[in-house]
N, CA, C and O atoms as a Tripos MOL2 file, in Angstrom:
@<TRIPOS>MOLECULE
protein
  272   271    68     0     0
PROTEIN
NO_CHARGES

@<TRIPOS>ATOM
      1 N          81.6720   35.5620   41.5710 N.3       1 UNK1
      2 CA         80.2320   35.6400   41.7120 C.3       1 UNK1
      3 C          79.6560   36.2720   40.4530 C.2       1 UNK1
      4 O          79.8430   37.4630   40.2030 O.2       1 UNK1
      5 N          78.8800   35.3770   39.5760 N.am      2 UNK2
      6 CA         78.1910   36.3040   38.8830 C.3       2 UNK2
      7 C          76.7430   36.3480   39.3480 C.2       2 UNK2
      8 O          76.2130   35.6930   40.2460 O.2       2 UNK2
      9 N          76.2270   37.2530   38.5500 N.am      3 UNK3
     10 CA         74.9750   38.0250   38.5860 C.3       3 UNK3
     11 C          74.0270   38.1370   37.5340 C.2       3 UNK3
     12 O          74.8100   38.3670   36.6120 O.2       3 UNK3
     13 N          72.9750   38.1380   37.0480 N.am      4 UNK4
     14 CA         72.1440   37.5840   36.1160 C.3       4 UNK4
     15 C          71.0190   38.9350   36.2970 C.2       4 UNK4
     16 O          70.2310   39.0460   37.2360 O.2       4 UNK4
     17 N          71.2000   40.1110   34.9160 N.am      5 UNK5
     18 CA         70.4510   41.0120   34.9970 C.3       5 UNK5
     19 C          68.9850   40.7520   34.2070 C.2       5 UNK5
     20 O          68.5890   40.0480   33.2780 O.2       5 UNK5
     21 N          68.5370   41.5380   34.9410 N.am      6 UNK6
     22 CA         66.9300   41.2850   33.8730 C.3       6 UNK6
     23 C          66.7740   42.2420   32.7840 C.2       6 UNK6
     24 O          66.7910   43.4570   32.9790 O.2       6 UNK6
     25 N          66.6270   41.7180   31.6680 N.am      7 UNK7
     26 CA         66.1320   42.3130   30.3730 C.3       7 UNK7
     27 C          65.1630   42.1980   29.8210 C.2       7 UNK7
     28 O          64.3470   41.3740   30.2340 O.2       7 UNK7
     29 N          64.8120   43.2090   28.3500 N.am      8 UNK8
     30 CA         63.4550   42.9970   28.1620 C.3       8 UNK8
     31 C          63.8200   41.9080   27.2830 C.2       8 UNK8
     32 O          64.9970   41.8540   26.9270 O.2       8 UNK8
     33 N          63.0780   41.1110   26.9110 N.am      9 UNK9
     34 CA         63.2200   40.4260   25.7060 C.3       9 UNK9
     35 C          63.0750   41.0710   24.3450 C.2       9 UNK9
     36 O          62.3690   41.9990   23.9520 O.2       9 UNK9
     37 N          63.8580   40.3830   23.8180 N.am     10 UNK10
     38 CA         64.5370   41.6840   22.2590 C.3      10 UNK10
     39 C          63.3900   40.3720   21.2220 C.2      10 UNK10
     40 O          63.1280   40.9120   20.1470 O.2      10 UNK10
     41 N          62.7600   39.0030   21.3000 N.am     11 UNK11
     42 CA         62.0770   38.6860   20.3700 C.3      11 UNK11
     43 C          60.9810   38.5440   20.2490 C.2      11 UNK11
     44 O          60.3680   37.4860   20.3950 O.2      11 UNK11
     45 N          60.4680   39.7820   19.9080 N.am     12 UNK12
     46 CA         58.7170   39.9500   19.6940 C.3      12 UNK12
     47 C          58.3550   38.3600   20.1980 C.2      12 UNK12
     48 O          59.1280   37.4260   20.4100 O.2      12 UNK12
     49 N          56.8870   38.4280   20.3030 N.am     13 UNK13
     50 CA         55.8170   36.9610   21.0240 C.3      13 UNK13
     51 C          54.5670   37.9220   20.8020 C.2      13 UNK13
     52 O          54.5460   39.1430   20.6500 O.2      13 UNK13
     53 N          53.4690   36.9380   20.8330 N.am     14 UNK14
     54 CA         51.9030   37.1930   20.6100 C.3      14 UNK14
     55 C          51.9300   37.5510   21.6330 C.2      14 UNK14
     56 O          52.6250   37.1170   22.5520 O.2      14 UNK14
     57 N          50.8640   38.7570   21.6540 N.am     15 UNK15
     58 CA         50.6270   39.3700   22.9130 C.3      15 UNK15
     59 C          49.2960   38.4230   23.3790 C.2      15 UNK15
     60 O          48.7230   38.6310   24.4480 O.2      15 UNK15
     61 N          48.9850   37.6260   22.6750 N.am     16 UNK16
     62 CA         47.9300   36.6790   23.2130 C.3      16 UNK16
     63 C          48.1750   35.6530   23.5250 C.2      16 UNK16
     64 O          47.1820   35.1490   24.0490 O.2      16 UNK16
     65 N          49.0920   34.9220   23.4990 N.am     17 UNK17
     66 CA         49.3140   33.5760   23.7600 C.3      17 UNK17
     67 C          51.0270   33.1660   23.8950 C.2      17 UNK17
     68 O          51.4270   32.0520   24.2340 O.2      17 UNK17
     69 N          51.8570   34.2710   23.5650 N.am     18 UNK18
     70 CA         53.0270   34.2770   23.7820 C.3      18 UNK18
     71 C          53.9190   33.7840   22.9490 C.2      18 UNK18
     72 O          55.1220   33.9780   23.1230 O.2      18 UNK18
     73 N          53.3820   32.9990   21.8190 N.am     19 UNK19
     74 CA         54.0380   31.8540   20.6470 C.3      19 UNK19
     75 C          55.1520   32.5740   19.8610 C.2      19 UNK19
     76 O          54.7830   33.5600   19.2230 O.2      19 UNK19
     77 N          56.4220   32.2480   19.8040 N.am     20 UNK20
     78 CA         57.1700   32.8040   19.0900 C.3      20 UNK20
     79 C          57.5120   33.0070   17.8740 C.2      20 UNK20
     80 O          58.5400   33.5260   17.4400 O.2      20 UNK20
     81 N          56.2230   32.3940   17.0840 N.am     21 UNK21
     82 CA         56.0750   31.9510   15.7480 C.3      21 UNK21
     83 C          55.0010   32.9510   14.8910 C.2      21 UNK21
     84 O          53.8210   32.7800   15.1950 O.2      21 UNK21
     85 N          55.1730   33.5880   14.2470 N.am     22 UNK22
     86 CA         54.6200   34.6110   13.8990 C.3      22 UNK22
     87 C          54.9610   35.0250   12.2520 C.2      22 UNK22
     88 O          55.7630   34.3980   11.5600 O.2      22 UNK22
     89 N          54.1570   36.2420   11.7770 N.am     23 UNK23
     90 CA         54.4340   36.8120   10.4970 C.3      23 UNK23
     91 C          55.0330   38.2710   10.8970 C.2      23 UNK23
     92 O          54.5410   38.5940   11.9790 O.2      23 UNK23
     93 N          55.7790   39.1060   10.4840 N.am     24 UNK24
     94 CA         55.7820   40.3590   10.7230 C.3      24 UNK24
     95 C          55.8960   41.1520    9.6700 C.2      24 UNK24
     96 O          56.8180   40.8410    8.9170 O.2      24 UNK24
     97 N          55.1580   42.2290    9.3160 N.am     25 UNK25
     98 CA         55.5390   43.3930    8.1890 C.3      25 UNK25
     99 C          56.9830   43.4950    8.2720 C.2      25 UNK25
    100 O          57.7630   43.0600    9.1200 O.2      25 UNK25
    101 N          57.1690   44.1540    7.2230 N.am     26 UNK26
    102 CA         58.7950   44.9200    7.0360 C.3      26 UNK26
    103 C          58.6790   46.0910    8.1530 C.2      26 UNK26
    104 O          59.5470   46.4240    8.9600 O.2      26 UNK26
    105 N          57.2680   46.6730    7.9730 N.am     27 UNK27
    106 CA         57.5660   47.9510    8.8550 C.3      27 UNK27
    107 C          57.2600   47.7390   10.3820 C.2      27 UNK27
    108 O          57.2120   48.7300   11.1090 O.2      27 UNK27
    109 N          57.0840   46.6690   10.8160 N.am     28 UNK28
    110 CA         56.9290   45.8670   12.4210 C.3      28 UNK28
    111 C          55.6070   46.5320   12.6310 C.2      28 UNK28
    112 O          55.5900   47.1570   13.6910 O.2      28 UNK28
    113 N          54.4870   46.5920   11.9470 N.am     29 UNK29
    114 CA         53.5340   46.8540   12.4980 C.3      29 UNK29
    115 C          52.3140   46.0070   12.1950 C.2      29 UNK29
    116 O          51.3080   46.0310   12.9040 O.2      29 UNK29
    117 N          52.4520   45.2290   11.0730 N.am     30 UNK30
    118 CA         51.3320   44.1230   10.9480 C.3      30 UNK30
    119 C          51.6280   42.9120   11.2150 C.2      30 UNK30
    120 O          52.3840   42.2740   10.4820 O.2      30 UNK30
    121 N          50.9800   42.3020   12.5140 N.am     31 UNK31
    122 CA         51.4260   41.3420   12.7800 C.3      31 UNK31
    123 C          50.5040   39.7840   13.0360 C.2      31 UNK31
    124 O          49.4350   39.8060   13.6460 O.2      31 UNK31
    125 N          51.0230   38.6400   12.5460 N.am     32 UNK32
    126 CA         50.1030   37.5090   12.7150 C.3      32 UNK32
    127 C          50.6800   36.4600   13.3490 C.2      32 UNK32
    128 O          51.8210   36.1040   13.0550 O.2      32 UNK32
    129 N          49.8370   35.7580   14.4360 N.am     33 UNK33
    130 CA         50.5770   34.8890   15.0780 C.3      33 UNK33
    131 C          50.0890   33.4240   14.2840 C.2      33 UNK33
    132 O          48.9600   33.3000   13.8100 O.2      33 UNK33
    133 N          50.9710   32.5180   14.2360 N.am     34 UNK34
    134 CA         50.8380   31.2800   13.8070 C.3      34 UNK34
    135 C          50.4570   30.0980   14.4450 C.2      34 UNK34
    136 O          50.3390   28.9420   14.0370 O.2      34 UNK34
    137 N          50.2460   30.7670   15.8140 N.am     35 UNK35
    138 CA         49.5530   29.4660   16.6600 C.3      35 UNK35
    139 C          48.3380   29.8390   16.8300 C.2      35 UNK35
    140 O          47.4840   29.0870   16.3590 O.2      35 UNK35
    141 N          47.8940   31.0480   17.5150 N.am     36 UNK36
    142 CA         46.4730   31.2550   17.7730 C.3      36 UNK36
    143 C          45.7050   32.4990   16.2080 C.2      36 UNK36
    144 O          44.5400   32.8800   16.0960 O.2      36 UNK36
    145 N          46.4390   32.6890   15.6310 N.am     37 UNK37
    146 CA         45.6180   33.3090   14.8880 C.3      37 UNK37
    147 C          45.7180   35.1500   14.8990 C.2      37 UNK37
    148 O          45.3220   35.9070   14.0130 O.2      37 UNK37
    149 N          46.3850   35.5110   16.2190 N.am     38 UNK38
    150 CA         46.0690   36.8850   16.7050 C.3      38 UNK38
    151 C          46.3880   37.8340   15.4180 C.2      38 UNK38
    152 O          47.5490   37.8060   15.0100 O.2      38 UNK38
    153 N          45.5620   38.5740   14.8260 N.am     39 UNK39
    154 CA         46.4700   40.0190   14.2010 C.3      39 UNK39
    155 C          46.2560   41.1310   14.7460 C.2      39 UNK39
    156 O          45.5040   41.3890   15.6860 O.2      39 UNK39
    157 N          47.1770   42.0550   13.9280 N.am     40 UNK40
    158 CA         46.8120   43.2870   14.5970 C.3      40 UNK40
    159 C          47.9240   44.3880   13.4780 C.2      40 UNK40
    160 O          49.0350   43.9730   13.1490 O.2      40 UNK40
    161 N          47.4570   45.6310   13.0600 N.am     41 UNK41
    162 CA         47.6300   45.8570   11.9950 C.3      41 UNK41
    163 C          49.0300   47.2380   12.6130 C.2      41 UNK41
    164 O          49.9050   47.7910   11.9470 O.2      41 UNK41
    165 N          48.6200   47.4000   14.3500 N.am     42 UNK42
    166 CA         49.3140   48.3500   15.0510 C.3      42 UNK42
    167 C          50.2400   47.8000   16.2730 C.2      42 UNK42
    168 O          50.2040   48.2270   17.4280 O.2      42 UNK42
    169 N          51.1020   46.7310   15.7580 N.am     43 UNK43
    170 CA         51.8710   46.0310   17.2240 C.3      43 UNK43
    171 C          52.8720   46.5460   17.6560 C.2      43 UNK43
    172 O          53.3620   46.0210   18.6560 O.2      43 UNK43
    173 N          53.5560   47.7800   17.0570 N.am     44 UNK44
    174 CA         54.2170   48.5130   18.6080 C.3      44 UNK44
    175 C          53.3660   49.3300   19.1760 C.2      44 UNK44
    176 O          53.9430   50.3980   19.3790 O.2      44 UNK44
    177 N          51.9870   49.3630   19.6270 N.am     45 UNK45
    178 CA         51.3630   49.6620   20.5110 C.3      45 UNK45
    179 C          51.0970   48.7130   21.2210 C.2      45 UNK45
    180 O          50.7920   49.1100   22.3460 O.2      45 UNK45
    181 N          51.0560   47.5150   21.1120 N.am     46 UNK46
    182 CA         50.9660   45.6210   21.9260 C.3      46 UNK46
    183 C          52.1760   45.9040   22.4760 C.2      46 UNK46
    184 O          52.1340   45.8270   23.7040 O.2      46 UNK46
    185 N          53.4930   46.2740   21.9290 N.am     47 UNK47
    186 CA         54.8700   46.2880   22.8020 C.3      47 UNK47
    187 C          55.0510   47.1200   23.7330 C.2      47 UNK47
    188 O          55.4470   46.7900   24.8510 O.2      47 UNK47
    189 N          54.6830   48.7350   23.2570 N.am     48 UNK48
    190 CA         54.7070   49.6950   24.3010 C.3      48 UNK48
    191 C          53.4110   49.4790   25.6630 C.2      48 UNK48
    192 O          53.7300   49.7550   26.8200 O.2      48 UNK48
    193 N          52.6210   49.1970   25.4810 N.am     49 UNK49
    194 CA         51.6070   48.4350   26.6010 C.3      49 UNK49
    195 C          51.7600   47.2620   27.2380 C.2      49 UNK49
    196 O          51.1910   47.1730   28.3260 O.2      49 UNK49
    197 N          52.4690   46.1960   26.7950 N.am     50 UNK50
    198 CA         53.6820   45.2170   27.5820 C.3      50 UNK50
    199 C          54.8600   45.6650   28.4410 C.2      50 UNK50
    200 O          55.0720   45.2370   29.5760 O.2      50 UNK50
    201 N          55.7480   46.7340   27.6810 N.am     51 UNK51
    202 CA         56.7610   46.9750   28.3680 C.3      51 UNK51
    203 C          55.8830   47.9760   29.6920 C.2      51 UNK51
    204 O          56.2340   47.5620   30.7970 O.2      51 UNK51
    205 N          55.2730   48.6780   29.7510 N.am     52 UNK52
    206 CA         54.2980   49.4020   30.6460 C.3      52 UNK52
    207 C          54.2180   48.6170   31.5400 C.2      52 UNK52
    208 O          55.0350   48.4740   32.4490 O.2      52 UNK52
    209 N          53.0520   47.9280   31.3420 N.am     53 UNK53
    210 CA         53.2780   46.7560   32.5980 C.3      53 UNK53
    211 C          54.0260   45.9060   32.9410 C.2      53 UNK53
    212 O          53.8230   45.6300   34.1230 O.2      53 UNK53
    213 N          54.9460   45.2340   32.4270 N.am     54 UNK54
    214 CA         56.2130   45.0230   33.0990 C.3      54 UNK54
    215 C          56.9860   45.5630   33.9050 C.2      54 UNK54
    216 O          57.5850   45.0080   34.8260 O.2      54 UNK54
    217 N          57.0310   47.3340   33.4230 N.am     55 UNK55
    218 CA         57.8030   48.5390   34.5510 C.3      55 UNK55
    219 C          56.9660   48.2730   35.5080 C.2      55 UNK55
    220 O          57.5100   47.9490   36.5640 O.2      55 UNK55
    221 N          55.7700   48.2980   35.5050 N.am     56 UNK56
    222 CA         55.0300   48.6810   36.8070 C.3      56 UNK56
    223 C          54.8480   47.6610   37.5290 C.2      56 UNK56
    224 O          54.4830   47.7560   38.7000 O.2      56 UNK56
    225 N          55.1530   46.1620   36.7350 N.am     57 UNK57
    226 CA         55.2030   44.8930   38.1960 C.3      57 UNK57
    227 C          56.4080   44.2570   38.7960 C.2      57 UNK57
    228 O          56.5990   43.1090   39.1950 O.2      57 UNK57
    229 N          57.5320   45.8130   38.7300 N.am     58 UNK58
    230 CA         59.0170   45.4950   39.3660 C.3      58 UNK58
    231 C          58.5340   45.7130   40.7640 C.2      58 UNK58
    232 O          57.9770   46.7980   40.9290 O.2      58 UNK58
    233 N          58.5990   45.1000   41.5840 N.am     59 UNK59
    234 CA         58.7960   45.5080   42.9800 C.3      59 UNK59
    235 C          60.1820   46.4920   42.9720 C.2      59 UNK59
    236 O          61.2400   46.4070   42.3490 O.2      59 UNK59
    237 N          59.6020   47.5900   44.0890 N.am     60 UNK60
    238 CA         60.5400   48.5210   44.4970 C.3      60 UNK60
    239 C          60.5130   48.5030   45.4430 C.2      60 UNK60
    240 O          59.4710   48.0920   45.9530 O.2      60 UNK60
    241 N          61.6860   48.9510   46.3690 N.am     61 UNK61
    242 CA         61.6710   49.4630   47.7460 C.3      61 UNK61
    243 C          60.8500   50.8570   47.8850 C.2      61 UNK61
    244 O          60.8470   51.8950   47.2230 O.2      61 UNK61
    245 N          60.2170   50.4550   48.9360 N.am     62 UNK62
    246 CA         59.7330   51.5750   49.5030 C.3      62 UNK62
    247 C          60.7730   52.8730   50.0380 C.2      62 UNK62
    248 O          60.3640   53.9030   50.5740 O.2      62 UNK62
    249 N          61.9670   52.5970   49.7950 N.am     63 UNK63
    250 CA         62.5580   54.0870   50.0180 C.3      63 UNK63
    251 C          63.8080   54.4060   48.6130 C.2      63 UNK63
    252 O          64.8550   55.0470   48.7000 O.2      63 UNK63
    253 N          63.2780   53.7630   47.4910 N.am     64 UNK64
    254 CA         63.5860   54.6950   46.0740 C.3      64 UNK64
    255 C          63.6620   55.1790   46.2480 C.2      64 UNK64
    256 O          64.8570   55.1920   46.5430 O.2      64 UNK64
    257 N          63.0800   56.5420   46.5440 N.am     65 UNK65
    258 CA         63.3290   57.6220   46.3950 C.3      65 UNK65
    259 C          64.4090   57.7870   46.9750 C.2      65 UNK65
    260 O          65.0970   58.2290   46.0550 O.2      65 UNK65
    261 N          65.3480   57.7270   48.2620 N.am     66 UNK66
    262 CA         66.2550   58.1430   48.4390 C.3      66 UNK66
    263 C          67.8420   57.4480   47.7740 C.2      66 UNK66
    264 O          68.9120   57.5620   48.3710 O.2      66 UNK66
    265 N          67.6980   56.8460   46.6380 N.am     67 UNK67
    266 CA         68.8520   55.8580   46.0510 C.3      67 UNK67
    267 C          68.8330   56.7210   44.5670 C.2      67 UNK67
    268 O          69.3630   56.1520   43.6130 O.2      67 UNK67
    269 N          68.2300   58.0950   44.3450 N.am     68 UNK68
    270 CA         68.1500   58.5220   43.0830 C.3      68 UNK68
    271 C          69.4090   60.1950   43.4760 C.2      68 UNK68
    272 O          69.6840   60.9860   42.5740 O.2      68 UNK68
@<TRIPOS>BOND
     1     1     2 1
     2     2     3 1
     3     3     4 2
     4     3     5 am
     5     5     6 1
     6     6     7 1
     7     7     8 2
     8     7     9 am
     9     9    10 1
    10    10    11 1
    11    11    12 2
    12    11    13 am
    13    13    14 1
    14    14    15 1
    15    15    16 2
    16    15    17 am
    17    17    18 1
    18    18    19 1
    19    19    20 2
    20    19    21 am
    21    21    22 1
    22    22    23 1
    23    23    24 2
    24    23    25 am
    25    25    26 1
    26    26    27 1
    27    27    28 2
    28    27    29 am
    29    29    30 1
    30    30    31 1
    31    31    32 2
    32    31    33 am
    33    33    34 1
    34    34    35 1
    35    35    36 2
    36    35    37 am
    37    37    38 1
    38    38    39 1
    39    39    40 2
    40    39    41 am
    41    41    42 1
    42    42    43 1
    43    43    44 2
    44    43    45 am
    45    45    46 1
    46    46    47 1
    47    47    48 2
    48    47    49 am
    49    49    50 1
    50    50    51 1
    51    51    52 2
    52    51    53 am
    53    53    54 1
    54    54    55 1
    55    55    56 2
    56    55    57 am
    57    57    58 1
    58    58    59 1
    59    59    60 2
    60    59    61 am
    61    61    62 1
    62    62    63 1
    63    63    64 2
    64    63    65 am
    65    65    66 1
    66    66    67 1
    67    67    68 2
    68    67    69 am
    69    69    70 1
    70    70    71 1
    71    71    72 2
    72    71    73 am
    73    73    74 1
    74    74    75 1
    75    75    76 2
    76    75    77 am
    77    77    78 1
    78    78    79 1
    79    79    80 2
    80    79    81 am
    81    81    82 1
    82    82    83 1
    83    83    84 2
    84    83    85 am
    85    85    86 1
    86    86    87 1
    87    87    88 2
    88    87    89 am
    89    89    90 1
    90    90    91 1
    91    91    92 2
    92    91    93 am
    93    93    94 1
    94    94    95 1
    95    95    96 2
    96    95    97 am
    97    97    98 1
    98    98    99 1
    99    99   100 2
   100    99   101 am
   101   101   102 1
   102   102   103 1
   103   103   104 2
   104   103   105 am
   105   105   106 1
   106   106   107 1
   107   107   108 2
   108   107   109 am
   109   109   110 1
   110   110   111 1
   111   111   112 2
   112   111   113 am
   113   113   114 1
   114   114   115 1
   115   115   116 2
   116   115   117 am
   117   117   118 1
   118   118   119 1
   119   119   120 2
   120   119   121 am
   121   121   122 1
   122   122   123 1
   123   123   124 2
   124   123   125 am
   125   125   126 1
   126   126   127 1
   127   127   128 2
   128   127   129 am
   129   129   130 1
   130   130   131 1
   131   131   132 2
   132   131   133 am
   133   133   134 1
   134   134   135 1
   135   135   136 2
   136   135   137 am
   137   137   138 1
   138   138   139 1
   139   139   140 2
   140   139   141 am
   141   141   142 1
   142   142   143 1
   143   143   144 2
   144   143   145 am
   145   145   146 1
   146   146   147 1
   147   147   148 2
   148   147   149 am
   149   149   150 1
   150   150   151 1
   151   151   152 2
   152   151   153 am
   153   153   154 1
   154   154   155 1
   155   155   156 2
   156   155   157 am
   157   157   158 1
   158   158   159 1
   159   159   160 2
   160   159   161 am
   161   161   162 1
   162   162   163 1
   163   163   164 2
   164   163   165 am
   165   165   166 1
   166   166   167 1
   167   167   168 2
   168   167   169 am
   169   169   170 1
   170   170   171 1
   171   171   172 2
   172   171   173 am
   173   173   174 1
   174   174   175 1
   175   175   176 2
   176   175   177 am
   177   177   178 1
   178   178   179 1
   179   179   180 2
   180   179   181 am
   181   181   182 1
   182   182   183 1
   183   183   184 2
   184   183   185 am
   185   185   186 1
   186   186   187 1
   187   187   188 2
   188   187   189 am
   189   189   190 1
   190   190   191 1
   191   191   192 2
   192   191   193 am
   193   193   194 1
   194   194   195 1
   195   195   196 2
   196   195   197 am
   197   197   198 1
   198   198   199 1
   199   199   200 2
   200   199   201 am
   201   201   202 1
   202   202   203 1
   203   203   204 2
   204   203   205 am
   205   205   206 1
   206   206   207 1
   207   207   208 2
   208   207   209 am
   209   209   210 1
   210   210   211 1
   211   211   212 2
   212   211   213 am
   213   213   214 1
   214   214   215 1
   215   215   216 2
   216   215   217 am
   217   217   218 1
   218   218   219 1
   219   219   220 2
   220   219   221 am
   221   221   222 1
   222   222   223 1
   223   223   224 2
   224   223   225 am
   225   225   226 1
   226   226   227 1
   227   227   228 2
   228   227   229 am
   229   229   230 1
   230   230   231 1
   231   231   232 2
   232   231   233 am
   233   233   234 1
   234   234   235 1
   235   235   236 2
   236   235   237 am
   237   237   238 1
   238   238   239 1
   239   239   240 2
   240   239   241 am
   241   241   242 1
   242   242   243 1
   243   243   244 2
   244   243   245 am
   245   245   246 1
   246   246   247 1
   247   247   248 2
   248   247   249 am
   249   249   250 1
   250   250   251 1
   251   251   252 2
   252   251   253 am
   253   253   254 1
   254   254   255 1
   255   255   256 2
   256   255   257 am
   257   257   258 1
   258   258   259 1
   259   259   260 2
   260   259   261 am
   261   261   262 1
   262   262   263 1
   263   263   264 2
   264   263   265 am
   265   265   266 1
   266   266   267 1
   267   267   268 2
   268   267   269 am
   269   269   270 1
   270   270   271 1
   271   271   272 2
@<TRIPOS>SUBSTRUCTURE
     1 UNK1         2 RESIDUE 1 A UNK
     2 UNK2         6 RESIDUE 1 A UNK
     3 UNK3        10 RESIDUE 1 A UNK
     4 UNK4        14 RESIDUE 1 A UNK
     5 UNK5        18 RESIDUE 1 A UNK
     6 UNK6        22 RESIDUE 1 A UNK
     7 UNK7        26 RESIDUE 1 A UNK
     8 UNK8        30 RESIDUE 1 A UNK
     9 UNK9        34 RESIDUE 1 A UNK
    10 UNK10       38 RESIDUE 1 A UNK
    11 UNK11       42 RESIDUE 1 A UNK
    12 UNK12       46 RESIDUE 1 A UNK
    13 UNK13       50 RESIDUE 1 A UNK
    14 UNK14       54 RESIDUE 1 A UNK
    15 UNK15       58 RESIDUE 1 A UNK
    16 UNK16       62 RESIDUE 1 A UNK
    17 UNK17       66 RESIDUE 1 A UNK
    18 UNK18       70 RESIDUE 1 A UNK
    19 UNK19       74 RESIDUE 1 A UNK
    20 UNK20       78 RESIDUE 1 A UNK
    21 UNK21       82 RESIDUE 1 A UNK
    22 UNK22       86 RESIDUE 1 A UNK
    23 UNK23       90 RESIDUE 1 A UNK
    24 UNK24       94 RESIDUE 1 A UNK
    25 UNK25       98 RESIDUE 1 A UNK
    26 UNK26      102 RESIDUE 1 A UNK
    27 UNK27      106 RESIDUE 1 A UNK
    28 UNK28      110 RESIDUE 1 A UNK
    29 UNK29      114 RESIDUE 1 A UNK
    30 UNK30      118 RESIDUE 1 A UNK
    31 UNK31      122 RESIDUE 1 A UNK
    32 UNK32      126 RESIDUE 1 A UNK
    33 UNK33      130 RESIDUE 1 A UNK
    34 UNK34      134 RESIDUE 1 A UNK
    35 UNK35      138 RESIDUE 1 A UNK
    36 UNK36      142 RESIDUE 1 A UNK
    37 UNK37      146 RESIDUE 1 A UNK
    38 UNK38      150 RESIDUE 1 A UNK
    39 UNK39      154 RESIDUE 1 A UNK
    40 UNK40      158 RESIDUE 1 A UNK
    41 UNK41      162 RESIDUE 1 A UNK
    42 UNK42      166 RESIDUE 1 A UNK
    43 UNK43      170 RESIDUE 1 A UNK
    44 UNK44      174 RESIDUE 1 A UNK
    45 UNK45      178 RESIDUE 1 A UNK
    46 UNK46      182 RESIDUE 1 A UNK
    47 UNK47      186 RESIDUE 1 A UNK
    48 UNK48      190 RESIDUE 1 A UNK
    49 UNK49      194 RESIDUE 1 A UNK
    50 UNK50      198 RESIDUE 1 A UNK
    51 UNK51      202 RESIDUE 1 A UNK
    52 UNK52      206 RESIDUE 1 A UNK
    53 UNK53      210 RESIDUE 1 A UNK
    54 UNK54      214 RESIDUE 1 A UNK
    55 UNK55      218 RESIDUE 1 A UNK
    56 UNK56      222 RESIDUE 1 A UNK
    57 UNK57      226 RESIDUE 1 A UNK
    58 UNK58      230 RESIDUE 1 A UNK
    59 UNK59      234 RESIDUE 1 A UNK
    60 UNK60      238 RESIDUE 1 A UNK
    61 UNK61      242 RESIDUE 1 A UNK
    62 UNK62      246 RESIDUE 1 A UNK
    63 UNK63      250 RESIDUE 1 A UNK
    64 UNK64      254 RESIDUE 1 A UNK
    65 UNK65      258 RESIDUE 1 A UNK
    66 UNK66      262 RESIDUE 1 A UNK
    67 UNK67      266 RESIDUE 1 A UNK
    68 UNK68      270 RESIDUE 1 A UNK
């Protein structure tokens, strides 16, 4: 039996349109997408506000708390 874990995805995407086609600084913070146009001069703040809501639309059991 295998099992198929969920991960984040490790390859940056427009936080606007999702396109995997893009420009990126050396220092991963200026970024341009090649389909819609998006920039943004601060995109690990687009990543850390993605991964955010992603944590928060895992369904949990209502009794977490006792599995910690």
């Amino acid at each position: 039996m295998t099992s198929k874990k969920s991960t984040v995805e490790a390859t940056p995407s427009c936080p606007e349109c999702d396109d995997h086609e893009y420009l990126l600084s050396d220092d991963g913070e200026t970024f341009l997408c090649c389909a819609c146009g998006f920039h943004t001069s601060e995109y690990s703040k687009f990543i850390a506000f993605e991964l955010t809501l992603r944590f928060h639309s895992v369904k949990r059991p209502h009794n977490e708390h006792l599995l910690h």
